[in-house]
N, C-alpha and C positions, 0 to 999 in steps of 0.2 A: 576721357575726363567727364564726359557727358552723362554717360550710364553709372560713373560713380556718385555724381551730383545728384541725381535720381534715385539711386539707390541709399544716399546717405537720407534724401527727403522724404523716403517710405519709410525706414529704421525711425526717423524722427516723429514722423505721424504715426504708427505703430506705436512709439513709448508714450504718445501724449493720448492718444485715444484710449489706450488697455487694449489687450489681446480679446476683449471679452464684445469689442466691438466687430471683431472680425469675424465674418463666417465661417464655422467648422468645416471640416473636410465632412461633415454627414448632411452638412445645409442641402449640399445635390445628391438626388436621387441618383441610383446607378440605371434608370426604367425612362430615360430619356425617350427612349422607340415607341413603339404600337404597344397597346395594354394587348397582352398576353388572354388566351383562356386555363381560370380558375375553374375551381369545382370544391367549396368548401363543404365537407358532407359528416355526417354524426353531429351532427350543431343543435342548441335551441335556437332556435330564428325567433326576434324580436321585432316582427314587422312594425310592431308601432301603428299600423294604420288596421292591421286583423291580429288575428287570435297570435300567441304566442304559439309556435310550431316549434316542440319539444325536442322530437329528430327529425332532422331535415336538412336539404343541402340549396346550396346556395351556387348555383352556376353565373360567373363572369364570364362574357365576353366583347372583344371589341369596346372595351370600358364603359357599358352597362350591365345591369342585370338581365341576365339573357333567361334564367328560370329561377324558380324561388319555391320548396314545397315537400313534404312527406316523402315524397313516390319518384322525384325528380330522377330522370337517366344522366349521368356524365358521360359526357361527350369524349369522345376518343378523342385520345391524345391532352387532355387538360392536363393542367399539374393540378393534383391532387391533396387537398391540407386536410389532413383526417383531426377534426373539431372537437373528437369525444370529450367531452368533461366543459366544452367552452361552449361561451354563448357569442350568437352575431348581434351585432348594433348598426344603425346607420348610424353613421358619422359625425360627430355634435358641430355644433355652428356658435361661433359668438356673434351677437347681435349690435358688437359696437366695439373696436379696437381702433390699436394703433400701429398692428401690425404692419411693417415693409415700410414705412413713413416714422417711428422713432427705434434705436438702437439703443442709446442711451439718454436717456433725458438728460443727465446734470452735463451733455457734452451738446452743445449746440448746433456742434457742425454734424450731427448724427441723427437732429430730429429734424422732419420735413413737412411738419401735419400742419402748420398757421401760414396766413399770409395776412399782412397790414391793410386796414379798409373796413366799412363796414360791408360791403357786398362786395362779395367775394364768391357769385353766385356760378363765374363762367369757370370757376378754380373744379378739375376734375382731379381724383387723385390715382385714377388707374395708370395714367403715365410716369408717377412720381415714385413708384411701387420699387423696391429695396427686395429681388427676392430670394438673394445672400443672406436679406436677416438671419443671423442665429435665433431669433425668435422663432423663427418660422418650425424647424426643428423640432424646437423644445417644445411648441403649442402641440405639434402632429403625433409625440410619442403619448401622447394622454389621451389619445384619441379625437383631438379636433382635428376637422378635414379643410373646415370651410370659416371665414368672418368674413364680417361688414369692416371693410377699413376706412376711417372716415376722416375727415379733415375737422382743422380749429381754427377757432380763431374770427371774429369780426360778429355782426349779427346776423347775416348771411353767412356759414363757413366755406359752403361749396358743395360737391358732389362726391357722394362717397362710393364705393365698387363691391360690390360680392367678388369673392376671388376662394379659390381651392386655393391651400397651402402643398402646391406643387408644381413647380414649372422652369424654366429656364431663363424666360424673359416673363414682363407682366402681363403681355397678351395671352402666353398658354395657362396664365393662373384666372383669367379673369371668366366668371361665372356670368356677371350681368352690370355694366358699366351705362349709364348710373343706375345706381342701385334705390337713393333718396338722396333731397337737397336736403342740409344741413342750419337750422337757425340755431342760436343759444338766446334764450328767453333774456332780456334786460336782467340782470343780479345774478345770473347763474353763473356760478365758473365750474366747467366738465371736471376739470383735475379734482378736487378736494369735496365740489360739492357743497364747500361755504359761501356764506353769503358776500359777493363781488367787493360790493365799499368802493366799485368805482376806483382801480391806480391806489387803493389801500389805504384814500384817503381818511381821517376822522372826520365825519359828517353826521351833521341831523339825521334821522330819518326821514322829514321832510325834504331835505335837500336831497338826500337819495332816491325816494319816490318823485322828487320829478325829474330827476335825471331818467330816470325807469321812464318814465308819461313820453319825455322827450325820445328815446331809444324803441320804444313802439310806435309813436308817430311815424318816427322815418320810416321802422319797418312797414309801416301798412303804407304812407306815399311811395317805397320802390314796387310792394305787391300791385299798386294802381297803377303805378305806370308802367311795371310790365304786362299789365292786363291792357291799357291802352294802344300801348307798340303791338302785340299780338290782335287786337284789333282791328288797328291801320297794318300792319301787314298782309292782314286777309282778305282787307278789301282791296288791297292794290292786287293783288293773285288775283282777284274775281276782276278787277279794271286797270287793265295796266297801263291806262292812259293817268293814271292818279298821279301825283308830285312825287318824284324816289323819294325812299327814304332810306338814312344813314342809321348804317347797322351798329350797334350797343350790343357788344359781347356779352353784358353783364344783364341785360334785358332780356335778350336773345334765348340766353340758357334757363330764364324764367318762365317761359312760355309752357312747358309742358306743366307748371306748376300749375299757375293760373287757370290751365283746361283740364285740371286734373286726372291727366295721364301720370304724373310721379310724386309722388307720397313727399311730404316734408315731415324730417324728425324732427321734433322739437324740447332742447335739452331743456327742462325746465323742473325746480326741484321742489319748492314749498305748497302749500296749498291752495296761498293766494296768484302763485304767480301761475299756477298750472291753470286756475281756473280761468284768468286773464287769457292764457295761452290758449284754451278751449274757447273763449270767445271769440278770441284775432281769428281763428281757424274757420270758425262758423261766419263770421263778417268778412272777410277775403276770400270763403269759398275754396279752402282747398283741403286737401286729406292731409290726416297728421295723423302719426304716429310721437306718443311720447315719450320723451327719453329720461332718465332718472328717475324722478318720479318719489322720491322717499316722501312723500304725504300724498301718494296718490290714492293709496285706502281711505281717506278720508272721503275722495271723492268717486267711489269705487260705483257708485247707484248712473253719475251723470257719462262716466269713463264708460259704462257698458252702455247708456241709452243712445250714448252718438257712436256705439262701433270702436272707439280711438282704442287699438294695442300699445302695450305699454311694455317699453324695455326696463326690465331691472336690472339694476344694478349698479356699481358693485354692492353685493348683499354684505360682504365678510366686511364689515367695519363697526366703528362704534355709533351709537344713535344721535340724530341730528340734533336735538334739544335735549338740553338737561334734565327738562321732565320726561322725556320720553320711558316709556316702558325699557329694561335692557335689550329685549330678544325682537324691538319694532320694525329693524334695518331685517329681521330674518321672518319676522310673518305677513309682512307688506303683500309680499308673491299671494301667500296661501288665498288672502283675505280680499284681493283682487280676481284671484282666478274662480276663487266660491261666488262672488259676484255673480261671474258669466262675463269678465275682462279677458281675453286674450293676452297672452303675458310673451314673452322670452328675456332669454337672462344675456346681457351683458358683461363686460371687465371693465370697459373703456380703458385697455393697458395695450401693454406691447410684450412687455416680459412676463406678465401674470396671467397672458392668456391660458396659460395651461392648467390654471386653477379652475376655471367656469365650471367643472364635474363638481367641484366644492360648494359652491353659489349655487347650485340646483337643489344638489343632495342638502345643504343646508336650510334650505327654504323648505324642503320635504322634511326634513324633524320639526318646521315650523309653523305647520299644518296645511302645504300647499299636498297633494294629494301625489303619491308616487308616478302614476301617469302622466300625471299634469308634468310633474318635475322633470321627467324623458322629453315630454316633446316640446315642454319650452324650451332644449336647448337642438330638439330637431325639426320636428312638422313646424308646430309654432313659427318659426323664424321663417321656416322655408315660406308658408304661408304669408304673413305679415310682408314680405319681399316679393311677391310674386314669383316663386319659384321652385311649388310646390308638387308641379308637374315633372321637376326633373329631381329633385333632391330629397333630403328628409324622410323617408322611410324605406323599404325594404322590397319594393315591387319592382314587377317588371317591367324591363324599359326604360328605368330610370337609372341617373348616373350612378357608377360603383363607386360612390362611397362608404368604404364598408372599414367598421375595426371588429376585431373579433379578440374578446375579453377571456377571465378566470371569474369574472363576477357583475357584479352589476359596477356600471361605469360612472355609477354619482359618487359609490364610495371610494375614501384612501388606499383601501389596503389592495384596489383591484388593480391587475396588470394589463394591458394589451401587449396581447399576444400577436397579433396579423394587422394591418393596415392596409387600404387601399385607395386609392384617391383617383377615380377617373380608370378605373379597371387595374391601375397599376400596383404592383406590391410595394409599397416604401420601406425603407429602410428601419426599425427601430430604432436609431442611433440618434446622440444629438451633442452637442457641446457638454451638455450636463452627464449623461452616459459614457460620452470620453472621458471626462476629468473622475468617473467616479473608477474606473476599470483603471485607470492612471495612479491612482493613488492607492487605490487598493492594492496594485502590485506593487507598491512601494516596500524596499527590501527593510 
């Protein structure tokens, strides 16, 4: 009676979620073991970091790049993927999702990325990681290897994680936990990118700017007082005769902020409020990177004088103001990175991560530079995160993240042909590739 009661409550959760919540049979890798040695050979290799290498082979092992070059030998016994006519790429990166944390947004019991509070800074989201997502999947047959999955929610969000789209549990996906702490700038909302209104209320402007005035206040009294807790902590290590002091989880996780070991992104989207935000950043002393960003060409001269990288995106939309130019959301990139701004490209989705090749390649018709437009979705990011030594381009020694293409990987009409993630072959398949070979055999 037990397992039918059970059984009746999975059939029932199954019809209220949709089949489309559930992970495919292709979401796991069949490469659970030790990454194997490759030997990808007749390739262009698009190191990204040197000359493009026209024929050349690409030796994996151990799930690195074990050689890279013209002249390279294959090692006995590889498997051998003969590349003539294909070109290699590292692996693209989204610089801001909701991968493994939302499935379906319109279903509540599916998204995991907010929690209630305005600090929410002790909130990590590597343990809350989903890595059944069928997003996951459908992101890795486009050629993404790797995102930033990050939390929402409060004006602190919390701690977001780099993770490889591969793994069993969230520990084997995680790249670099934390990765950045998470604010959203007073009036910003990440989803839409419109202006907050505060609970949607009808408000003055005036009453919205000082709710704004009041919502940076606090943020900058929690920055003080985690800079004072991190204070008196230190001094009680150097004297341990000082008074204890009681540990604030939410403090605690602030400290590497305040001493500028970990970057805070800062979602923030208009002109004025970026520029606020570039203030807070300089007067609290800590590193920002910024997120959004759609008027941040305006401030493209102050954005490169203090260093701050800028994620864009989402680019595919329509323009934030009515006056705006039409093609403004697609030359933002070009017109920041001519600067001399460090750029990479975001989704901030879950399901659409597997568009970001589109949000590159579109910003490169809109005069961001073809170069630029590749490593803002590889070096770039790897960089901006600290994790440029293992990631993002095509050298040796660094992790195999590797797709090997029929064309360049910004455009549509390009295929991946080979994937690899941590030396391992993945699968091409995905929820979307099942249902298409499904239907297409349909009699």
């Amino acid at each position: 009676m037990k397992r039918k009661l059970i059984a009746l409550a999975a059939a029932v959760l199954t019809a209220f979620i949709g089949v489309a919540a559930l992970p495919s049979r292709s979401s796991r890798t069949v490469s659970a073991g030790a990454a194997g040695t490759f030997a990808i050979t007749n390739a262009r290799i698009v190191t990204v970091t040197g000359p493009v290498i026209e024929n050349g082979t690409v030796v994996v092992a151990d799930g690195k790049i074990a050689a890279v070059g013209a002249t390279v030998t294959v090692p006995s016994g590889a498997k051998v993927i003969d590349a003539k006519g294909l070109s290699v790429y590292p692996g693209m990166i989204d610089s801001g999702t909701e991968i493994g944390l939302t499935e379906i947004s319109s279903v509540s019991g599916t998204v995991d990325t907010t929690e209630i509070g305005d600090n929410n800074a002790n909130i990590h989201v590597d343990v809350a990681l989903h890595p059944d997502s069928s997003h996951v999947a459908v992101a890795r047959v486009n050629g993404i290897t790797t995102v930033l999955s990050e939390p929402r929610g409060g004006l602190i969000a919390g701690q977001s994680a780099l993770i490889n789209l591969d793994g069993w549990v969230p520990k084997e996906m995680i790249l670099k936990s934390p990765a950045a702490m998470h604010i959203t700038w007073p009036g910003a909302n990440a989803a839409g990118f419109e202006f907050a209104g505060f609970q949607g209320q009808r408000r003055s402007v005036i009453e919205v700017r000082r709710e704004q005035d009041r919502q940076v206040d606090l943020l900058k009294k929690i920055i003080r007082q985690a800079r004072a807790y991190a204070d008196a902590k230190e001094a009680r290590e150097k004297d341990p005769t000082l008074p204890r002091q009681d540990v604030d989880l939410k403090l605690e996780a602030l400290i590497p902020v305040v001493r500028g070991r970990l970057p805070v992104v800062i979602l923030a989207v208009n002109e004025r409020d970026i520029k606020n935000a570039i203030a807070f950043a300089d007067e609290m002393k800590i590193k920002m990177i910024l997120s959004g960003g759609i008027e941040a060409y305006k401030l493209a001269g102050e954005l490169k004088a203090k260093n701050i990288p800028v994620l864009i995106g989402p680019v595919l939309r329509m323009p934030a103001n009515e006056d705006d130019p039409y093609d403004m959301q697609f030359a933002n990139a070009g017109i920041l990175s001519n600067a001399g701004v460090k750029i990479a490209f975001q989704t901030l989705d879950s399901a659409h991560v597997r568009d970001l090749p589109y949000h590159a390649g579109m910003a490169a018709a809109f005069g961001l530079g073809k170069e630029d437009a590749l490593k803002a979705v590889t070096l770039y990011p790897a960089q901006i995160f600290g994790v440029a030594d293992q990631i993002g381009s095509i050298e040796n020694g660094k992790i195999a993240n590797l797709i090997v293409t029929d064309g360049d990987p910004l455009e549509v009409l390009t295929q991946i042909k080979y994937l690899f993630i941590e030396g391992r072959q993945i699968p091409l398949t995905s929820r979307h590739t099942e249902l298409y070979e499904k239907y297409k055999a349909r009699p």
